[in-house]
C-alpha angles and dihedrals in degrees: 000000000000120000092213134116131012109004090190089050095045086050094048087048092047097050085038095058094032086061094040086051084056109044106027125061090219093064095039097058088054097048088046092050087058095055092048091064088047110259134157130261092250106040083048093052091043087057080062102045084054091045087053090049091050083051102045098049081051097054082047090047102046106029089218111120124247121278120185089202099072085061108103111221092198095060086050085065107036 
């Protein structure tokens, strides 16, 4: 990973994903099918921190809150 921009954010967004990719199924597919390929834990980790920015500009975007059930698991592991 790059070491540039925000180090405080990057941290935030590392902790962040690494937490989502434990406790939710959705992260979890897209971490695993990192791994799969043969990825590193870090470049993994680093699928579901961009998944949680793309998330996170949506729920901006749109002002509605957040709902897990409007993620689609198939796509995760496709």
């Amino acid at each position: 990973m790059s070491k540039r921009g925000n180090k405080h954010l990057r941290t935030a967004l590392f902790l962040a994903a690494d937490n989502a990719r434990k406790n939710s199924d959705y992260f979890k597919a897209i971490y695993n099918k990192q791994k799969n390929k043969g990825k590193h834990h870090y470049v993994a980790l680093s699928h579901v921190m961009r998944k949680l920015v793309i998330i996170a500009l949506a729920i901006l975007k749109s002002g509605e809150p957040f709902d897990e059930k409007k993620l689609n698991l198939e796509l995760a592991i496709t």
